[in-house]
Backbone of each chain as ProteinMPNN parsed JSONL, in Angstrom:
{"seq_chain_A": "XXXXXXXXXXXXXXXXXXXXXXXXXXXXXXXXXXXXXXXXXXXXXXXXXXXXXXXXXXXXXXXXXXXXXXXXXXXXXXXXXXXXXXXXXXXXXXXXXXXXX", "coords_chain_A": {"N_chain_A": [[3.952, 9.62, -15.028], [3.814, 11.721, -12.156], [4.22, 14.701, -12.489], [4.27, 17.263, -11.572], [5.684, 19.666, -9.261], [5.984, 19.367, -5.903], [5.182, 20.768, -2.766], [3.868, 19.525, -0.743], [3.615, 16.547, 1.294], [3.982, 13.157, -1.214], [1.312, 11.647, -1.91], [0.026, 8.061, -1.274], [-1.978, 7.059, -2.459], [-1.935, 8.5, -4.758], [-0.28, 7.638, -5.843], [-0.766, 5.089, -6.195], [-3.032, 4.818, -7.729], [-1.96, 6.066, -10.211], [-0.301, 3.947, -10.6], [-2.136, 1.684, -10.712], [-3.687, 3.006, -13.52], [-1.317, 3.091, -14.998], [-0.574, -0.159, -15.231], [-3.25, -1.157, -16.119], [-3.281, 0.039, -18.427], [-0.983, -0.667, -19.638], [-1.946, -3.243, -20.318], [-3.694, -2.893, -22.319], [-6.444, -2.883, -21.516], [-9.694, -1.417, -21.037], [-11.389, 1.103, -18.908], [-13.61, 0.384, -18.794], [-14.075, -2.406, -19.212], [-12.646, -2.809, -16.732], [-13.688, -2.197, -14.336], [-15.912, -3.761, -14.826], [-14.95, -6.684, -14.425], [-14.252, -5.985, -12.352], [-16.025, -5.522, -10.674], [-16.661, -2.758, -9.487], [-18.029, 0.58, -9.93], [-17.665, 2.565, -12.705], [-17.219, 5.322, -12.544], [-16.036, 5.398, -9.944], [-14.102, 3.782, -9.973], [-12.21, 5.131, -11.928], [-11.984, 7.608, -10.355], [-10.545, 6.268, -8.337], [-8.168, 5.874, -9.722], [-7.28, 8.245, -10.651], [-6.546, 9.027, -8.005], [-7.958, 10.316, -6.176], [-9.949, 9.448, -4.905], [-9.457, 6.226, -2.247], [-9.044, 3.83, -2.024], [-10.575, 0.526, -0.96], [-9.418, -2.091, 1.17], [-10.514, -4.302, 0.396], [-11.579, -3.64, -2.344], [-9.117, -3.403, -3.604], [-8.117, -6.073, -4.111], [-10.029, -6.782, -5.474], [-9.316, -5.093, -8.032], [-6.952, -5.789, -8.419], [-7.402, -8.198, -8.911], [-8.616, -8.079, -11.66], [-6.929, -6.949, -12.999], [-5.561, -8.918, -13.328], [-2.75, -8.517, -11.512], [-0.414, -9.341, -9.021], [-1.213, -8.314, -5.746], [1.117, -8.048, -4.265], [2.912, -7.035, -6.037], [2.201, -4.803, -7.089], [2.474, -3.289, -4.862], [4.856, -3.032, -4.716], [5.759, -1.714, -6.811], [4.02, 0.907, -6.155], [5.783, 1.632, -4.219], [8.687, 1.682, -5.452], [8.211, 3.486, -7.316], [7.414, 6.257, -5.519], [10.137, 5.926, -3.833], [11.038, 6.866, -6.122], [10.526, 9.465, -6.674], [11.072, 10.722, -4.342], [14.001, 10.493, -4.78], [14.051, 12.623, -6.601], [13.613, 15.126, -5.792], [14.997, 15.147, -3.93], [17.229, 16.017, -5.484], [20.188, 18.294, -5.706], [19.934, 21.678, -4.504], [20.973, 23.048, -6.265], [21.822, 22.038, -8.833], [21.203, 21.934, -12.731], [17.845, 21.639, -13.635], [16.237, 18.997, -15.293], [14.515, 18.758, -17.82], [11.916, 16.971, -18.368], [11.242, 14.071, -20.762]], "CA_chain_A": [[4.57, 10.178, -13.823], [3.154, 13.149, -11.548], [4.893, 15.322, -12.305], [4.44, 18.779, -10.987], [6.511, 20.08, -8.202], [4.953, 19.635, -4.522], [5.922, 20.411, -1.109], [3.082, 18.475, 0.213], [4.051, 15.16, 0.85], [3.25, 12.41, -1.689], [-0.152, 10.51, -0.971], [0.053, 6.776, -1.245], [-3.47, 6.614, -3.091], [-1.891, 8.846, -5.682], [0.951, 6.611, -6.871], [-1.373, 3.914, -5.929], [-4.029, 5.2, -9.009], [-1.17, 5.799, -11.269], [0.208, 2.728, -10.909], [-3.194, 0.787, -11.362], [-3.839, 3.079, -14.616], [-0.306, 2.299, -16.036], [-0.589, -1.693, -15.557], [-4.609, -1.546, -16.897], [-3.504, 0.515, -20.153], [-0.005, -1.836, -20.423], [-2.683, -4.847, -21.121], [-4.804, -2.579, -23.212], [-7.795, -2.729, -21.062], [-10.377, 0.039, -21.04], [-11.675, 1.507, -17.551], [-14.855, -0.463, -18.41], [-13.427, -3.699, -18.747], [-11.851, -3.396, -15.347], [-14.557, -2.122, -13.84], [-17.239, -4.92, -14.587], [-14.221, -7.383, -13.835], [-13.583, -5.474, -10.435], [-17.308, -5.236, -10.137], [-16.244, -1.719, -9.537], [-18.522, 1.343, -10.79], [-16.787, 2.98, -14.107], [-16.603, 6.13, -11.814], [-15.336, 5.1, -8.514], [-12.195, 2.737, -11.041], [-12.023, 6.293, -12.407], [-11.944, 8.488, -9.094], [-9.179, 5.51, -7.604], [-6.853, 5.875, -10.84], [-6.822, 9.748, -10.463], [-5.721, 9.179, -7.113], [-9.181, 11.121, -5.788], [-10.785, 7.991, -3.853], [-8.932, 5.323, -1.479], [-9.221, 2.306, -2.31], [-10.611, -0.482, 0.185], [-8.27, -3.547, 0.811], [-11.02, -5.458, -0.85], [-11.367, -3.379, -3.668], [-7.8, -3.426, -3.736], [-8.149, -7.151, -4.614], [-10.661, -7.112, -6.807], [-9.141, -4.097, -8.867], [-5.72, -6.591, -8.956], [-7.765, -9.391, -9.753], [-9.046, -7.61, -12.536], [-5.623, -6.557, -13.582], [-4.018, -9.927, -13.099], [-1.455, -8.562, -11.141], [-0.227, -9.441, -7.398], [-1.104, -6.758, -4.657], [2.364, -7.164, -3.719], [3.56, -6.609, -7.048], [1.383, -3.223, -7.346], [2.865, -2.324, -3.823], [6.168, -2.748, -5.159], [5.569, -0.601, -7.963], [3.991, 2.516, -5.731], [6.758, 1.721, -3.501], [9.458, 2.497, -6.069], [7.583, 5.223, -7.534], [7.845, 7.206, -3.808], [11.772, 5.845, -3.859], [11.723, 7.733, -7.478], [9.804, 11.078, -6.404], [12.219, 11.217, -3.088], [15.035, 10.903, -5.616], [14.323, 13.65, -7.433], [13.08, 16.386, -3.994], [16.764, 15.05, -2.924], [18.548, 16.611, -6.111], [20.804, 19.221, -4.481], [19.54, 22.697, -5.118], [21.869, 23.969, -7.697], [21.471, 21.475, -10.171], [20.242, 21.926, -13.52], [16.79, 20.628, -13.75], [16.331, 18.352, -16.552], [13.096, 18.495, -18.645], [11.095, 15.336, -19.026], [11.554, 13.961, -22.186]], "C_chain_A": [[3.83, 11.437, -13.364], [4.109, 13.983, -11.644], [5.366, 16.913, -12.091], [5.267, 18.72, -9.277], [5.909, 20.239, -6.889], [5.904, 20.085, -3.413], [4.899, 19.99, -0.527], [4.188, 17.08, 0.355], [3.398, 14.133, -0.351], [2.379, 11.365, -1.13], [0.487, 9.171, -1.937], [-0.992, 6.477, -2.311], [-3.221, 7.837, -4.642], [-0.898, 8.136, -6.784], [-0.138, 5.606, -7.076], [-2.426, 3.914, -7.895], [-3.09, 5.588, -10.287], [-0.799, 4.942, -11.643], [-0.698, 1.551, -11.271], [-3.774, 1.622, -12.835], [-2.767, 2.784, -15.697], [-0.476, 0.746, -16.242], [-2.339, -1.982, -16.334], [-4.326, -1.27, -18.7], [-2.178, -0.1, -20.889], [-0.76, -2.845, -21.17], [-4.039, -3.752, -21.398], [-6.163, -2.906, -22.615], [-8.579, -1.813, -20.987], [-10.663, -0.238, -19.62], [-13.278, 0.784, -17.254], [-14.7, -1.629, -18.122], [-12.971, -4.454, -17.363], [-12.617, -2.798, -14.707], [-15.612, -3.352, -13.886], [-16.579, -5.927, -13.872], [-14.129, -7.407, -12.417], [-14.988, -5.582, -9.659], [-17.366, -4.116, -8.993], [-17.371, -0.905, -10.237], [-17.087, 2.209, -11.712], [-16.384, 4.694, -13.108], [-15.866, 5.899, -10.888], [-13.832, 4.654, -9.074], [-11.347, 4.364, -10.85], [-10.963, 7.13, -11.263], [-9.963, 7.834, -8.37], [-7.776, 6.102, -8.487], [-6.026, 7.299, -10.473], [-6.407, 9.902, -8.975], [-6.467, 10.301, -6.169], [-9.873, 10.217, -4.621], [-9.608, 7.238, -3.114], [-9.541, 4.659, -1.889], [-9.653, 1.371, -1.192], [-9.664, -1.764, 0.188], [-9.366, -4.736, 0.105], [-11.153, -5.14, -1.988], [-10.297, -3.202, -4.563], [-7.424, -4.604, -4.837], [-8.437, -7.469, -5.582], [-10.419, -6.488, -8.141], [-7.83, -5.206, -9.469], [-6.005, -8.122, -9.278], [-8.333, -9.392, -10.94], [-7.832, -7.878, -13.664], [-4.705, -7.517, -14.024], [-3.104, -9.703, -12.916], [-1.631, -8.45, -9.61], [-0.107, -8.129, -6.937], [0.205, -6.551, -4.396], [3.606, -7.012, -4.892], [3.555, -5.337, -7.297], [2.094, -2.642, -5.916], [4.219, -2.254, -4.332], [6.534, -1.469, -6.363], [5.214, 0.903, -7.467], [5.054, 2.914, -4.848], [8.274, 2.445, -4.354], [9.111, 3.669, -6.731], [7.89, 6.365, -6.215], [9.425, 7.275, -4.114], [12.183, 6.939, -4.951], [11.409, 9.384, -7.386], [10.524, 11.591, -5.357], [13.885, 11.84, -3.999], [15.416, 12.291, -6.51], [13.984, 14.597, -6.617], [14.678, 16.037, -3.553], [17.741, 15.509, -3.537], [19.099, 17.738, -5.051], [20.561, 20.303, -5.791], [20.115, 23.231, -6.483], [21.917, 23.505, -8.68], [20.772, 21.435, -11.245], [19.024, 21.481, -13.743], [16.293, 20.434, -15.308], [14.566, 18.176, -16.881], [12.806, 17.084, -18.988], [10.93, 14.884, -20.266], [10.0, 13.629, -22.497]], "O_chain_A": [[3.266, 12.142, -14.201], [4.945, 13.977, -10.74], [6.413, 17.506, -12.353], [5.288, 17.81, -8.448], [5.283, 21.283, -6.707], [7.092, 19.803, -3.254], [5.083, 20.131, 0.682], [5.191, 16.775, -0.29], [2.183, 14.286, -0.477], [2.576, 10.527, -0.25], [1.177, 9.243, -2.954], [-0.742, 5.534, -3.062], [-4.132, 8.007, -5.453], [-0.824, 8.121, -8.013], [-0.388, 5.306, -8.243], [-2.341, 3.14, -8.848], [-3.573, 5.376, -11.399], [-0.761, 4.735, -12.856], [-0.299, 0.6, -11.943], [-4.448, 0.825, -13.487], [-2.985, 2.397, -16.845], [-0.52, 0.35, -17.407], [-2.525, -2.98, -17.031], [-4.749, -1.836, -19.709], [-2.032, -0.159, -22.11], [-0.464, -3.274, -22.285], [-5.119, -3.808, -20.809], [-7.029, -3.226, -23.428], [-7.848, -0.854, -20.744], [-10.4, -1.302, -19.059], [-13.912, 0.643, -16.208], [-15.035, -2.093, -17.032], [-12.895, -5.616, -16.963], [-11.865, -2.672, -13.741], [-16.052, -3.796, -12.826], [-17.112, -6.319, -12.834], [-13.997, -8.309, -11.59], [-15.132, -5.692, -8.441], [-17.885, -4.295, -7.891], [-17.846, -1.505, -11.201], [-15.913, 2.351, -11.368], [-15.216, 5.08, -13.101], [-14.724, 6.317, -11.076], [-12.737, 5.074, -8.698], [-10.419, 4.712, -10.12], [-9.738, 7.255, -11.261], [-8.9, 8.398, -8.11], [-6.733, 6.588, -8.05], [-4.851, 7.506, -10.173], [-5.888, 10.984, -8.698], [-5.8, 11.086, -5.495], [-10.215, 10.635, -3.514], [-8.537, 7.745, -3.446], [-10.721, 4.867, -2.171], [-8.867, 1.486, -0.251], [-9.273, -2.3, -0.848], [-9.059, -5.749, -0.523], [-10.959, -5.979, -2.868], [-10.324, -2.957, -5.769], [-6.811, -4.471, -5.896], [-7.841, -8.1, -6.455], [-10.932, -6.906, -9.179], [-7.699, -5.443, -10.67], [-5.239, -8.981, -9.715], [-8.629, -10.472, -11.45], [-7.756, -8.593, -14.664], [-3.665, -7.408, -14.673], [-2.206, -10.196, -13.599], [-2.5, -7.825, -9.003], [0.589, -7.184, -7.309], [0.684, -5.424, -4.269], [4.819, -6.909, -4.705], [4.544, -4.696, -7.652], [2.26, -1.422, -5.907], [4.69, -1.117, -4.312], [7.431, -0.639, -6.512], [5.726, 1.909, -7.959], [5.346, 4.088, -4.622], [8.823, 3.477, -3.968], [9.734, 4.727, -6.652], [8.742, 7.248, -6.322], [9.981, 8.294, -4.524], [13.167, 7.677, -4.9], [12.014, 10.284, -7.967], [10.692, 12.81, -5.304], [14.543, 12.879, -3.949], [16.469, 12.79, -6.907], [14.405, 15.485, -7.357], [15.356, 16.79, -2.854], [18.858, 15.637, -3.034], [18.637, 18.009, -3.943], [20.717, 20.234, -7.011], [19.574, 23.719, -7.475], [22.053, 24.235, -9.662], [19.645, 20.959, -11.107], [19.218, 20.418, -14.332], [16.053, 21.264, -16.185], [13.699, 17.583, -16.239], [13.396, 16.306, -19.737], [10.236, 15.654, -20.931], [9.632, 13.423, -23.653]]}, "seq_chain_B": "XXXXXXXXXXXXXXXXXXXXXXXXXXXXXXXXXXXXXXXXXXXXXXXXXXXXXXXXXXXXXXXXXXXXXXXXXXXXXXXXXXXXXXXXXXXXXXXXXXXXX", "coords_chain_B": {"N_chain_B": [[3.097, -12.645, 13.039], [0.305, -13.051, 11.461], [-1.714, -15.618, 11.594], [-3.277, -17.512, 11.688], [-5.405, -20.096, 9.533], [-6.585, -19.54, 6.107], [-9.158, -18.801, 3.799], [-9.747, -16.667, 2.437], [-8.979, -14.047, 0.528], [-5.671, -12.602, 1.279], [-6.08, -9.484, 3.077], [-4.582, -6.307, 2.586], [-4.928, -4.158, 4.546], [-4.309, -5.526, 6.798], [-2.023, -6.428, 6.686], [-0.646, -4.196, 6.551], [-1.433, -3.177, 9.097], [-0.133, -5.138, 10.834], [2.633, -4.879, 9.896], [2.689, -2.497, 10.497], [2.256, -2.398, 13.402], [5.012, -4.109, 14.111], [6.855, -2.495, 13.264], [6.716, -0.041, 15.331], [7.317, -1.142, 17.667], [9.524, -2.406, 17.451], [10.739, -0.193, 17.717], [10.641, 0.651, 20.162], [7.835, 1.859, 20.793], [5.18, 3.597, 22.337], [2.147, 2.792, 21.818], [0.925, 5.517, 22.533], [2.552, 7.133, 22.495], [3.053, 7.288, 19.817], [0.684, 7.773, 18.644], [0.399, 10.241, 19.434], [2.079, 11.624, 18.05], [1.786, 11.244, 16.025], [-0.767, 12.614, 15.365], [-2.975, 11.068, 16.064], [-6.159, 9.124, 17.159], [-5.744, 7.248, 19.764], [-7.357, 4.741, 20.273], [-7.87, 4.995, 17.132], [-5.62, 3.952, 15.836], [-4.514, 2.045, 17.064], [-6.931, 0.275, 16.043], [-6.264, 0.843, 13.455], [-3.832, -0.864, 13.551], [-4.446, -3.039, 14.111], [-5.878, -4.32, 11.957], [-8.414, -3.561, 11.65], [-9.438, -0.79, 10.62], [-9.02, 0.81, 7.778], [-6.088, 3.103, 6.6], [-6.11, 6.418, 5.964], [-4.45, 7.393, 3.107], [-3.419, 10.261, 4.396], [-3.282, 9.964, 6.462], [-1.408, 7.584, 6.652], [1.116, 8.638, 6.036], [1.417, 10.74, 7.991], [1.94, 8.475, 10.15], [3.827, 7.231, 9.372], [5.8, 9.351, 9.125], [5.72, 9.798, 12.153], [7.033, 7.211, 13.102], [9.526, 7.377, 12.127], [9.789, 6.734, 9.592], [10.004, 5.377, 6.162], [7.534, 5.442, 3.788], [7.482, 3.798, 1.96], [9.367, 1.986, 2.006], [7.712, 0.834, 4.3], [5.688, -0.555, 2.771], [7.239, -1.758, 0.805], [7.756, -3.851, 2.923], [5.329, -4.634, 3.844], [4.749, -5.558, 1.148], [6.328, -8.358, 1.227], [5.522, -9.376, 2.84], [2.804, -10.286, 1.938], [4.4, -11.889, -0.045], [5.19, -13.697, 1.179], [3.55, -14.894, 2.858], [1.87, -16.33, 0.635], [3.38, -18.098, -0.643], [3.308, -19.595, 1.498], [0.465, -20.31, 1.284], [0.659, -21.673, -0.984], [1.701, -23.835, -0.838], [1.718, -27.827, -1.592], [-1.234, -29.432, -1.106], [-0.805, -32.173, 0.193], [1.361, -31.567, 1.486], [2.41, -32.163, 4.63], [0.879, -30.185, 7.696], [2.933, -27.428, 9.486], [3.056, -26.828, 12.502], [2.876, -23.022, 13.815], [5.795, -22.148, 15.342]], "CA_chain_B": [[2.81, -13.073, 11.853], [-1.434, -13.851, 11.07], [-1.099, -17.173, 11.545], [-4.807, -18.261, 10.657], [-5.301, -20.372, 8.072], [-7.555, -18.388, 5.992], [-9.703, -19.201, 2.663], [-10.441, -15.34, 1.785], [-7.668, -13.463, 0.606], [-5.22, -11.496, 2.573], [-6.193, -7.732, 2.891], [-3.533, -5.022, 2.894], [-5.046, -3.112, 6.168], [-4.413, -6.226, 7.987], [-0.716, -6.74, 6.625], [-0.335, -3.06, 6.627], [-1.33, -2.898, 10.3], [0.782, -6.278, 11.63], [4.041, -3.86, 9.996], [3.007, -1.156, 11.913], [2.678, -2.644, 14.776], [5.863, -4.19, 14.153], [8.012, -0.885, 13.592], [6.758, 0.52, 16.534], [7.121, -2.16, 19.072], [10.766, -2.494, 17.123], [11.564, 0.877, 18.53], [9.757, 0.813, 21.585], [7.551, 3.121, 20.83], [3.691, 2.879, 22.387], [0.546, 3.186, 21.289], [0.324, 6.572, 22.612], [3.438, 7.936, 21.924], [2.985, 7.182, 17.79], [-0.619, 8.275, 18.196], [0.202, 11.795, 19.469], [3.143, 12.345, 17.151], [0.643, 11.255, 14.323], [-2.203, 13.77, 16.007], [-4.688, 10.388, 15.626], [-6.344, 9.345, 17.961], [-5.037, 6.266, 19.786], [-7.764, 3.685, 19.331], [-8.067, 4.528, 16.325], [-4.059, 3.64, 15.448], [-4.888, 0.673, 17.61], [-7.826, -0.23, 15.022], [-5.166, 0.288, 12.137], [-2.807, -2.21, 13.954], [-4.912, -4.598, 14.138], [-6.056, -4.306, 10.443], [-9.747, -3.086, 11.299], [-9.89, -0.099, 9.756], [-8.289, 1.621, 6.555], [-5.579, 4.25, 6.969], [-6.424, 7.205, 4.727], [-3.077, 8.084, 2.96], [-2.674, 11.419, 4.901], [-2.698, 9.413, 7.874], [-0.359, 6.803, 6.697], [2.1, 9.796, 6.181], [1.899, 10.898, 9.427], [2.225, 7.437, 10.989], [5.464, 6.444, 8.692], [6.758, 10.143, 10.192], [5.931, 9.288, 13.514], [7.738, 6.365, 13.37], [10.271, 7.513, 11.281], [9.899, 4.906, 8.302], [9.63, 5.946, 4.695], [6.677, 5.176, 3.572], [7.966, 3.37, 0.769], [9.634, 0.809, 2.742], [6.272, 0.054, 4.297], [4.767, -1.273, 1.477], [7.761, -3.182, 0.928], [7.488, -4.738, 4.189], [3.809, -5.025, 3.648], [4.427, -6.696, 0.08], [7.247, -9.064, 1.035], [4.471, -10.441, 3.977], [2.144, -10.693, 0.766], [4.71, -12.972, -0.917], [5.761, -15.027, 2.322], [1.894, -15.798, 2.761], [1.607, -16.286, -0.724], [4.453, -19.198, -0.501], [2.844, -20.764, 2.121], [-0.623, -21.089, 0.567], [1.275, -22.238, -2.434], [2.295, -25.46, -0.727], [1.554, -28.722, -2.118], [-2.166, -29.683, -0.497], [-0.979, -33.215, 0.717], [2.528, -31.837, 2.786], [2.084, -32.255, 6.419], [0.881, -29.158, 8.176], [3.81, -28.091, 10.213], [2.73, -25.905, 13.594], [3.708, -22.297, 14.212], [6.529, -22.411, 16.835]], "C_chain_B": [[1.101, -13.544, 12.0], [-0.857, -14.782, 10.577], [-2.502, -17.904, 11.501], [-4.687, -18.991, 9.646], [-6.272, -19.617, 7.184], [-7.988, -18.82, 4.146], [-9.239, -18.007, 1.717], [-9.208, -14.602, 1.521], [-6.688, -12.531, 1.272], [-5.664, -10.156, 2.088], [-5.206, -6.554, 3.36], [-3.716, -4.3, 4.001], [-4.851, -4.092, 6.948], [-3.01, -6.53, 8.047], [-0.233, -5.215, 7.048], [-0.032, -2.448, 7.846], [-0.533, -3.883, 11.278], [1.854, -5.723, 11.248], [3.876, -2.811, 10.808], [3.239, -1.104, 13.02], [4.187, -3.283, 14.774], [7.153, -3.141, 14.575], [7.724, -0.327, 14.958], [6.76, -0.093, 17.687], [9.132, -2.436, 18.993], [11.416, -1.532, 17.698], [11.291, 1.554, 19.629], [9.42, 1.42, 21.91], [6.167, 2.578, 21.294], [2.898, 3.658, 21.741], [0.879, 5.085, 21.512], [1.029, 7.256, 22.209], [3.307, 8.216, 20.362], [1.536, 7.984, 17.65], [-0.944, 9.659, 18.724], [0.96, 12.301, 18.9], [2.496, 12.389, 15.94], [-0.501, 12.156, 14.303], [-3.412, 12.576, 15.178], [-4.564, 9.732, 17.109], [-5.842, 7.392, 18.656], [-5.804, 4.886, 19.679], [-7.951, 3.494, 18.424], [-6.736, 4.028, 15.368], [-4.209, 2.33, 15.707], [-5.644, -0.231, 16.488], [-7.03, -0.439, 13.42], [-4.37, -0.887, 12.305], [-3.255, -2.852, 13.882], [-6.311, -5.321, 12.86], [-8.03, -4.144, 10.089], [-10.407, -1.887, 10.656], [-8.311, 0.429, 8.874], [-7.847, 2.916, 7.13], [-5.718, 4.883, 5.576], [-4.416, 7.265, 4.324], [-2.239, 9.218, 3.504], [-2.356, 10.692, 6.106], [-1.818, 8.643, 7.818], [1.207, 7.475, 6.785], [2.476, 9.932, 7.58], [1.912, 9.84, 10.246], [3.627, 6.845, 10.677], [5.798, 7.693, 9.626], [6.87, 9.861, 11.447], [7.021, 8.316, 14.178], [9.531, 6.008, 13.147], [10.857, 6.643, 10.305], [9.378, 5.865, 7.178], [8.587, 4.897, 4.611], [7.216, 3.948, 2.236], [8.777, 1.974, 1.195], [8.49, -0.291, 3.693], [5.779, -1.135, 3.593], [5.969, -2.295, 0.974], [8.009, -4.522, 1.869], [5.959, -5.809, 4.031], [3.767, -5.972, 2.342], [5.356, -7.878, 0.496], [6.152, -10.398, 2.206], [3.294, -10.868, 2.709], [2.758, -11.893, 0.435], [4.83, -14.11, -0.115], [4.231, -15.519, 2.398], [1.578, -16.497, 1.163], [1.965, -18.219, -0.596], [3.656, -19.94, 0.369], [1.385, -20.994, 1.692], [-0.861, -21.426, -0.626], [1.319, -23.71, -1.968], [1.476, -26.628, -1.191], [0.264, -28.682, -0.746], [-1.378, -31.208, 0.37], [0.329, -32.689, 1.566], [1.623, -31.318, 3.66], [2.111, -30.523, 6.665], [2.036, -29.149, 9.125], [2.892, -26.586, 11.377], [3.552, -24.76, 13.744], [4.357, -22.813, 15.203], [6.247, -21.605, 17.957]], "O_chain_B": [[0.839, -14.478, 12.758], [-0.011, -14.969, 9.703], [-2.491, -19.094, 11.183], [-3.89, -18.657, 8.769], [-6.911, -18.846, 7.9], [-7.082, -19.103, 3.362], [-8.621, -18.114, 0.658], [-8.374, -14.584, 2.427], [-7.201, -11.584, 1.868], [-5.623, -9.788, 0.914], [-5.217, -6.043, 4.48], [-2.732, -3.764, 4.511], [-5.184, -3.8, 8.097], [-2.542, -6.873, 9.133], [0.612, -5.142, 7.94], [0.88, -1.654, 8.076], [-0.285, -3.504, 12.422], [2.635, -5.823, 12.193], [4.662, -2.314, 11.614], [3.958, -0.355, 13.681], [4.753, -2.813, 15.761], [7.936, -3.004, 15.515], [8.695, -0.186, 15.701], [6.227, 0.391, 18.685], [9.878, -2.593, 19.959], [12.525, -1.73, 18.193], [11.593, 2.694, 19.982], [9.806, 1.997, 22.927], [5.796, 1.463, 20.928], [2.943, 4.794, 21.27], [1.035, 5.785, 20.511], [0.601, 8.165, 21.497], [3.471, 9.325, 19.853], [1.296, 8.713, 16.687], [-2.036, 10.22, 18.622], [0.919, 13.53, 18.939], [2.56, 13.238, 15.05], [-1.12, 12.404, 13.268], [-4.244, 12.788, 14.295], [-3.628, 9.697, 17.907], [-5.672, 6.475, 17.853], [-5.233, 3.933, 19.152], [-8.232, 2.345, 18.083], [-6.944, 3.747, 14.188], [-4.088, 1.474, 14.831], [-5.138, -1.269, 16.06], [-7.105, -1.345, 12.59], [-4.214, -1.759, 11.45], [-2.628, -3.825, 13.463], [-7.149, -6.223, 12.881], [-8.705, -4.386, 9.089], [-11.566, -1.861, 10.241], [-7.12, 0.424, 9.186], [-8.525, 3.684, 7.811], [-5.568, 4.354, 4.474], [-3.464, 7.19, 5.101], [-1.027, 9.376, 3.359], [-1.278, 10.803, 6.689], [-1.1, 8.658, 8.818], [2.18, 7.015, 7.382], [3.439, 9.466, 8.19], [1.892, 10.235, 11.412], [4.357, 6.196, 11.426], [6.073, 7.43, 10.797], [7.976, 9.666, 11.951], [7.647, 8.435, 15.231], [10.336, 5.17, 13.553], [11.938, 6.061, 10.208], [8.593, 6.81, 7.264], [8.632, 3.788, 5.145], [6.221, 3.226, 2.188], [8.637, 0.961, 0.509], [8.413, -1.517, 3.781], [5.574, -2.312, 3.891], [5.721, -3.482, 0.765], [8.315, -5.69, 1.627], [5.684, -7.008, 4.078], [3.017, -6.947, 2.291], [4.961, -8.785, -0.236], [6.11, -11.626, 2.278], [2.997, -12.063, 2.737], [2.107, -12.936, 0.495], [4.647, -15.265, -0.499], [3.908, -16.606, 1.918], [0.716, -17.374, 1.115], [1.207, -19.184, -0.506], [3.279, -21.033, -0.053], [1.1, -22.187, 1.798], [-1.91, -21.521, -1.263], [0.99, -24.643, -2.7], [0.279, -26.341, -1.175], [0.506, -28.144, 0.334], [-1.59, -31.054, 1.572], [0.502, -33.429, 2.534], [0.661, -30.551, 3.645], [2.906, -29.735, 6.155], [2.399, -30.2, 9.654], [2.287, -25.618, 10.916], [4.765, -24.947, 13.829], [3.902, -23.699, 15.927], [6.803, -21.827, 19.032]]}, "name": "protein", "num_of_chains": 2, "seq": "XXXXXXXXXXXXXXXXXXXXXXXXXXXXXXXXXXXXXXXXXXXXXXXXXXXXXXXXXXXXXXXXXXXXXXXXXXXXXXXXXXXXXXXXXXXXXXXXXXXXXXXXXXXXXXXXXXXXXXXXXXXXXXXXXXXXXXXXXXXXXXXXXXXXXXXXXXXXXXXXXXXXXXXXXXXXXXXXXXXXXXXXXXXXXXXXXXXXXXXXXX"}
């Protein structure tokens, strides 16, 4: 999770790179693996994950054809991530804030 | 709906931009209006709609505000057109093509 405190808004290409390094390191893949797969350089994978680069909608593909998982599975996933980062910017001020376990 | 039949796989800036144009035609908003509340410029909103170029993430921000759409609903819009295409180039090769209406 990102979890430092923003008042920017959250970028799209930062969930987006979290959510393609959580599902690569669920199936134990290294960043090389899914790079040659993606036919991806080992930096650029890199750059995307950290949520530093944009992604192209083809490299999009080839990163989730790597991954074996559906684009609109991975959008579902940065999609609730956002839903979960709104959730918590929407506590109401006065509430204890709870440490991340 | 991209109603092509299409070999190559779908690309997210092209689903991404057939919802956008959606939402904003849904609230009868134009071109120009979304593309001076977003401060971009209006062909190039145009060029997102019509899935030729990639919206950076800051810009997708300010195009969900514009429109006033969570971003996060987007992408579920955008994945749920993933799965409905999906479904239909799932279908059995020998059923009868049937014609958009």
């Amino acid at each position: 999770m990102i979890q430092e405190v923003r008042e920017r808004p959250l970028l799209m290409r930062e969930l987006l790179g979290e959510s393609l390094r959580e599902l690569r390191t669920s199936e134990s893949l290294t960043l090389r693996e899914v790079s040659g797969r993606a036919r991806v350089s080992l930096g650029y994978l890199s750059e995307i994950e950290r949520g530093q680069k944009e992604a192209s909608s083809e490299l999009l593909n080839a990163i989730c054809g790597a991954l074996d998982v559906p684009l609109s599975a991975l959008l579902r996933r940065v999609s609730d991530k956002i839903d979960a980062h709104a959730g918590v910017t929407q506590l109401p001020l006065r509430s204890p804030r709870v440490a991340a376990a």
